[in-house]
N, C-alpha and C positions, 0 to 999 in steps of 0.2 A: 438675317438671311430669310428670304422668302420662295416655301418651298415650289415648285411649278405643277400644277395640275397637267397629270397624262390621258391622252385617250384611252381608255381600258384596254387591253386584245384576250381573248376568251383564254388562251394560257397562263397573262399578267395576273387575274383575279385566280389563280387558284385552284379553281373549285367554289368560289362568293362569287353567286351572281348580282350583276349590278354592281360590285362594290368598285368605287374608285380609288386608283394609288398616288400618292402624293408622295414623292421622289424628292431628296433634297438634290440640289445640281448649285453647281457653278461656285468657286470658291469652299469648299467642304473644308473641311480642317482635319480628317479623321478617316482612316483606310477605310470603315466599317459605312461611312456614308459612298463614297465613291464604289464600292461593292457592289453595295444597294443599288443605287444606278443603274450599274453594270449590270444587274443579275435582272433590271427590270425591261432593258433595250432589247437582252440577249434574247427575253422570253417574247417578246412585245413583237419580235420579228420571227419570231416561230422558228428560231434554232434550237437541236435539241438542248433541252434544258440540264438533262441527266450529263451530260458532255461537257457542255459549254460554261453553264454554271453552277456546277456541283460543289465547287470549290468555292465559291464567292459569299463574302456574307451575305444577310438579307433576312428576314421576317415573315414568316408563316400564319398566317393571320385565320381561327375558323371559330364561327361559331356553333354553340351549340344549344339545345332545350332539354330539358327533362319532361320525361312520358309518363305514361300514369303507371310504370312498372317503377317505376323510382329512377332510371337509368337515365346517363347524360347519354344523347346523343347526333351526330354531326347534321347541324341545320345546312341545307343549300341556297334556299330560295329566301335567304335574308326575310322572314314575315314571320312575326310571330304575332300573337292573340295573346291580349288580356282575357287571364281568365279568375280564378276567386283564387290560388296558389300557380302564378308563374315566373321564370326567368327566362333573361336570356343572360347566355356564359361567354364569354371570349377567353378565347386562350390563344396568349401571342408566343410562338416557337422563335427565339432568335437562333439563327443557322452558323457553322462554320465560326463560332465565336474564339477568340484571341485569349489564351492560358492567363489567366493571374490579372486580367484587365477587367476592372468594377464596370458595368453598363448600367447605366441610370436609365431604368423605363416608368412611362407615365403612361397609364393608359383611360382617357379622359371621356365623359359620356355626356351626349352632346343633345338637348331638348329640341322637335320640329323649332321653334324660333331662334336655334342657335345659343341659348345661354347652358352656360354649363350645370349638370344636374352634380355629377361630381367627380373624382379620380383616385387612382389605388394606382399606389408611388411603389416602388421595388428597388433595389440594388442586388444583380445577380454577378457571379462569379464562378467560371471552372476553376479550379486549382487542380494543381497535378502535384501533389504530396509525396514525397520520394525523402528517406534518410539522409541527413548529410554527415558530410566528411569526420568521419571520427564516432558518427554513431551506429555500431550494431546491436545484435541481440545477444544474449550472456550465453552463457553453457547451459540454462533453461529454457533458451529460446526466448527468454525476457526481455524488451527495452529499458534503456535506465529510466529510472523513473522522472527525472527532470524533462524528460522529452517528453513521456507522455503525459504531463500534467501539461506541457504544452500545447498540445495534439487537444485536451480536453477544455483548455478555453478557449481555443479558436474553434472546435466544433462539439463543444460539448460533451459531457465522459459516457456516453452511449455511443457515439459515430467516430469520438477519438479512441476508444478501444477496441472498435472494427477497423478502425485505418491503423492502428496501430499492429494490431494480429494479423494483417496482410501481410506490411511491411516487414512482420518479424519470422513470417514463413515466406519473403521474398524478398531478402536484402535489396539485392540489386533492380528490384520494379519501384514501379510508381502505381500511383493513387490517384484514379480521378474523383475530384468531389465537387459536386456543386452545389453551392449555393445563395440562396435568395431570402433576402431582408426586405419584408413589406412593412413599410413606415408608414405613420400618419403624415398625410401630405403638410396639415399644419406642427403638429408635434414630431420632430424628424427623431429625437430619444425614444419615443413611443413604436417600437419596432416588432416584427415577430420571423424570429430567422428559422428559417427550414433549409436542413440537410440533407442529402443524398450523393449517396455513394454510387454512383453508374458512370458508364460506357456512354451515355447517349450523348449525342453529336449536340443535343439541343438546348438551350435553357430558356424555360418555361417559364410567363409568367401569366396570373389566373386573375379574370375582374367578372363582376356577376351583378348587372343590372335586373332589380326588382319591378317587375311592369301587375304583379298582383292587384287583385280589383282594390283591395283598401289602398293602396297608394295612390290612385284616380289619376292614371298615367294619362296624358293628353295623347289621342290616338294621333298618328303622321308619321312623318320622315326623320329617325334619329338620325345619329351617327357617333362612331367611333374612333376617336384618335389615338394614335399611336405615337408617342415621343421618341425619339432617344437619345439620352446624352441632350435635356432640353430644346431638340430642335425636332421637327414635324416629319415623321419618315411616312407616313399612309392615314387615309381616312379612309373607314368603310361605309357608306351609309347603310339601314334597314328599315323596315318598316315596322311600327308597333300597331296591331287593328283594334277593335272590340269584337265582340265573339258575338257573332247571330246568328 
């Protein structure tokens, strides 16, 4: 499938100036690409976005730098400088994501000549954790303990005995948890999973190109791809300078 280059419209990009979106279209196989579409036509023709596409999936794409206070924060004008310690950070927000269904994102970094410098692999997932049929909490307010050794190797015995101590001061709720497994794009066993317990509508995934003077980045025209589910949802381009 080959995805279609759009014209940009100043509310398609965001907030990334310059950046171009790269839309799969035509034949998709998967509601989360046909979303994406949708959510990019909806904004590309200046309907409100908050209305129209609030509901739809789609991808939140911003960069950021770090200041000489240590702090990350939100780059606009896609340009960063090499300088003797810098970065630039992408963090891709998937929107409106689907309960219990894995998203495979790639998020690939791309040299002015086009070859790849490298990419940071993910497998994210909400779950919504809710007790089942037959399981309460005792006269201590306890879970049996076969559940939650359960609860502790699917998220570990730190985050399964906070979802556990929810659910046993609220039978009848559920549990949002998310989370996300960064793999070695070549060793896929070589993993590192991170939990969280929230409400947030989002799942986050984090990649941090090194443009520092001892790396001897080639100053020009990166760019940044965005996978999902192995196929091409947005490129950003940016610029990397030298510092004069």
């Amino acid at each position: 499938m080959t995805p279609a280059r759009r014209r940009p419209g100043a509310a398609l990009l965001l907030g990334l100036a310059a950046a171009i979106v790269l839309v799969l279209q035509g034949g998709c196989d998967t509601p989360e690409a046909t979303e994406a579409v949708r959510h990019a036509e909806l904004l590309d023709a200046g309907e409100d976005a908050t209305a129209a596409a609030a509901g739809l999936f789609h991808a939140d794409v911003a960069f950021h730098r770090r200041y000489s206070d240590g702090k990350w924060r939100r780059d606009r004008d896609l340009v960063f400088t090499i300088k003797d310690r810098s970065h630039v950070r992408a963090r891709v927000a998937l929107q409106n994501v689907r309960p219990e269904r894995t998203y495979s994102v790639h998020l690939v970094w791309l040299r002015p000549d086009g070859r790849e410098l490298f990419r940071r692999y993910a497998e994210v997932t909400r779950n919504l954790v809710s007790l089942p049929a037959g399981v309460a909490p005792d006269s201590t307010g306890a879970l049996p303990e076969r559940y939650l050794r359960g609860l502790h190797r699917r998220f570990g015995e730190k985050r399964g005995t906070r979802i556990a101590a929810r659910l046993a001061a609220a039978p009848a709720g559920t549990v949002t948890v998310n989370t996300r497994r960064y793999k070695d794009a070549v060793d896929l066993a070589d993993e590192d999973l991170l939990v969280r317990l929230e409400e947030d509508p989002e799942l986050r995934v984090y990649s941090r190109l090194n443009i520092s003077r001892e790396k001897q980045r080639e100053p020009g025209a990166y760019r940044l791809q965005v996978y999902l589910d192995r196929k091409l949802l947005q490129e950003i381009p940016f610029e990397v300078r030298e510092n004069t």
